[in-house]
Every structure is written in structure tokens, then in C-alpha cells.
C-alpha positions, 0 to 999 in steps of 0.5 A: 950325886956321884955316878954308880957306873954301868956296873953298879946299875946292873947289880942293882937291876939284877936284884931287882929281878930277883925280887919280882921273880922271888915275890910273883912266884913265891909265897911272900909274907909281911916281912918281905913285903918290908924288906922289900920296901927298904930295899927300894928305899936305900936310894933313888936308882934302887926304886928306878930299877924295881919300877923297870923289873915291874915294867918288865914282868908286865911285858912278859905278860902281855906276850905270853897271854898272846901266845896262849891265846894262839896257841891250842890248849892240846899243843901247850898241855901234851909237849910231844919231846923232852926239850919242848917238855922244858920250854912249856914247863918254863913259859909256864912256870914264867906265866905263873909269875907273870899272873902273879905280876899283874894279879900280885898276892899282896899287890906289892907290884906293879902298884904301890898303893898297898905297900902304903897299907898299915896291916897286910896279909900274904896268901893264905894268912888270917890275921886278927888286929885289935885297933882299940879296946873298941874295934877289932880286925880280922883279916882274909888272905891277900888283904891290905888295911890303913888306918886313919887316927881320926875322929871317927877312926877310918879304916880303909879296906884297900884291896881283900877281905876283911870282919871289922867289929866294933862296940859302939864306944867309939865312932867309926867309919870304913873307907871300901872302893867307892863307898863308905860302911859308918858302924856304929854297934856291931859287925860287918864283913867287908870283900872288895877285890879288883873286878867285882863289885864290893859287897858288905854284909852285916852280921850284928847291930846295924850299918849305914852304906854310903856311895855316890848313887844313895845310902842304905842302912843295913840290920843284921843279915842284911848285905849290899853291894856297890861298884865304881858308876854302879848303883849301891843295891841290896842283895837278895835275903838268900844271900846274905849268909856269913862267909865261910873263911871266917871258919877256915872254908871256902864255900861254893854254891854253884859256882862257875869254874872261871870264878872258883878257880879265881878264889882257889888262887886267893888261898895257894902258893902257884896258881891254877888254870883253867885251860879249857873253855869248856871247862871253865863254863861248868860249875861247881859246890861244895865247902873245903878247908882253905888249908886243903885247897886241892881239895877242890882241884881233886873234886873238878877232875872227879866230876868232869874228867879234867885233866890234870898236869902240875909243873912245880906250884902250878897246876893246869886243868884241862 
């Protein structure tokens, strides 16, 4: 293999943090998920510098969650001169790529187990999937779907949320996390997000959930959830209520802020944070349209007063 040179190394490096700076602060589609994915494919040293600009925003990230931590929120959300101005709007725009580098829309980066997905949505984006004449898709913001052709068919939800629904022509089994959903005839909302246990919910006909700590069959209206070395558990009737995004809201029943903003950031380009302890500890209800998420940011700041400051997508409550 010939040797690209000092240079050659550098311009592919260069692109490569052109890329994460593009997707962690961006609104990356399918289409640059792809394009991404041909890029890193052109030749070895091009996958070996994404792999370095990937390891480089995660430091980053380290460091500057260091320094928010030491740091007051006062000192980080009033800068007392123009050019402290401009080197707290750059941490925090470089903080909001950070986020989206260890938390990414799409998980794109620094794992690369979604770009092995067969349909992805970006942030915001619904997408429906017709698999067969028998089975159909409907995906929520940030989700990522494999598709087995096998007998059953299996589809494996691998990050994000999804309504499968099938007419019980054909077998089918639903891989989430730890467990596994066989549907028959019927429908089924599946969430399975990083950090939260993975819920499912049944919504027509009946399902079967399988996991290492028992099986549970569930009839319409009834929900269960289950993590790695948790316990598969039903969930409580009251809980049990079809998921607002399916209708385009998001819904919150008395929700902590820390949660809330969590999901908020699912839905918008940028992110929001929470810049104050005693902020995040309140809670909050409501249904607002995932087209309109500021909605709900305009809501906190009338009920506690929280202050508010934007630097280009991101916003800050405090």
C-alpha cells in the first residue's frame, strides 16, 4: 500500500472533524448518515481518522463536563465582558456537539452499531415502513431498525421508539435490548432508549415478552418493562395509555425537568440544559406539539421564573 504522506493524512483528518462537528451540531438526516458511511468506506486510513475525531470529541467532553462542574452556573450564564461573552458562547456551543457526541441523534458516533441499522430516523423525523403486506413500521425521532429476513421475520429495535403492527399472517418476533416481544395479531409500541429500562405496550391483540427473568403475555392496554439484570415486570393499568408521538405530542404527566428536558432534546436540533440544580428538581405537565418544542421551554420559564439565554441552537435554563 503506498504511503498517503504527512499531508494527505492531515486533509483526511481534517474532513473527519468536519464531519463530527457537522453531525453532533447539526440536524443529520438518513442521507448523511449514508454519506457518512461512504466516506469512512473509501479506505482504511479514512475509518482510522473518523475513529480519532470521535475519540477526540468524547475527550472534549470529559474536560468540558469537568468544568461545568467546577465552575458556578451564575459565573457560566452571565459573562461579565464581550470576549468572555465569546469564549462562554464557544465552550457552549462546543459543549452542545460534545452532548451530541456521547448522546448522538442518531448514534452515528462513537458506536457504530446503528449504522449497521436497515431504517434510521433523524431528530424530529417519523417514518412509516411498510415490511410486508403483513407488517408495518412506524418509527419516532432518533430510531434505528434491523431487519432479519427469517422465519419468524425479527426486527430488532436498536436504539429509539417504534409501533410495529402486524396482522398475524406471518410470524413475527421483535428483538429490544434484553428481551424479546412474539406478536402474533396485533400491535405494540416499543421505547428502548440508553438508560432506561425498555418498556413495551400493547395496544391491540395480544403479545408475548420474553427475557431472561420470566415471560409475560400481554392483551391490549396492558404494558411491561424490563432492563439488562432487571426483572421483566408489568407496569401499573394507569400506565398503560398509547404514547403521544404517535399523534405528533409530546405528553408529560408530572414529570421531572431533568426527564423532560431529556425527551425535549429527542425532538430539536441544539439542546437544552438545565443549568441549575434546583431547576431540574421540579416537574412539569402538559402536551405540546413535537413540531413546537419551545413550547414547553416557554412553559418552564413562565412557571419558575427560569432564566433564559440562547447561543444559536442551544438553550440554557437556569
Amino acid at each position: 500500500m503506498n504511503d498517503p504522506g504527512a499531508d494527505g493524512v492531515d486533509v483526511v483528518l481534517q474532513q473527519a472533524r468536519a464531519w463530527a462537528r457537522r453531525l453532533a451540531v447539526g440536524r443529520p438526516t438518513t442521507a448523511d448518515a449514508e454519506a457518512l458511511r461512504r466516506w469512512c468506506a473509501q479506505s482504511a486510513m479514512h475509518a482510522q481518522m473518523w475513529r480519532r475525531a470521535s475519540a477526540e470529541w468524547r475527550e472534549m467532553g470529559d474536560v468540558l463536563q469537568t468544568v461545568r462542574c467546577r465552575i458556578p452556573a451564575a459565573r457560566i450564564a452571565r459573562p461579565a465582558s464581550p470576549g468572555r461573552r465569546w469564549f462562554v458562547g464557544a465552550t457552549v456551543a462546543a459543549a452542545a456537539g460534545v452532548v451530541g457526541m456521547v448522546n448522538p441523534p442518531l448514534g452515528l458516533w462513537p458506536s457504530w452499531s446503528e449504522m449497521g441499522a436497515d431504517y434510521r430516523t433523524a431528530v424530529g423525523e417519523q417514518r412509516s415502513v411498510a415490511l410486508s403486506a403483513h407488517i408495518q413500521l412506524l418509527l419516532n425521532t432518533q430510531t434505528s431498525v434491523s431487519v432479519r429476513q427469517a422465519d419468524p421475520l425479527r426486527v430488532e429495535l436498536i436504539a429509539g421508539e417504534a409501533e410495529i403492527r402486524s396482522d398475524g399472517q406471518a410470524a413475527l418476533e421483535i428483538q429490544a435490548g434484553s428481551g424479546r416481544i412474539q406478536l402474533a395479531a396485533g400491535c405494540v409500541e416499543v421505547r428502548h432508549l440508553a438508560h432506561e429500562e425498555t418498556r413495551v405496550l400493547c395496544t391491540e391483540g395480544r403479545a408475548e415478552v420474553r427475557h431472561a427473568h420470566g415471560v409475560l403475555t400481554l392483551n391490549a392496554g396492558e404494558s411491561a418493562s424490563y432492563g439488562a439484570g432487571r426483572t421483566l415486570a408489568a407496569m401499573d393499568g394507569g400506565q398503560a395509555v398509547p404514547s403521544g408521538w404517535r399523534q405528533g405530542y409530546i405528553v408529560f404527566h408530572d414529570t421531572p425537568l431533568t426527564d423532560a428536558v431529556a425527551e425535549i432534546n429527542r425532538y430539536r436540533s441544539g439542546r437544552v440544559i438545565l443549568m441549575s440544580d434546583e431547576l431540574a428538581r421540579q416537574r412539569i405537565s402538559g402536551r405540546f406539539t413535537i413540531q413546537d418544542t419551545d413550547q414547553a421551554i416557554a412553559l418552564i420559564q413562565q412557571l419558575y421564573a427560569a432564566h433564559v439565554r440562547r447561543v444559536a441552537n442551544v438553550v440554557m435554563l437556569g
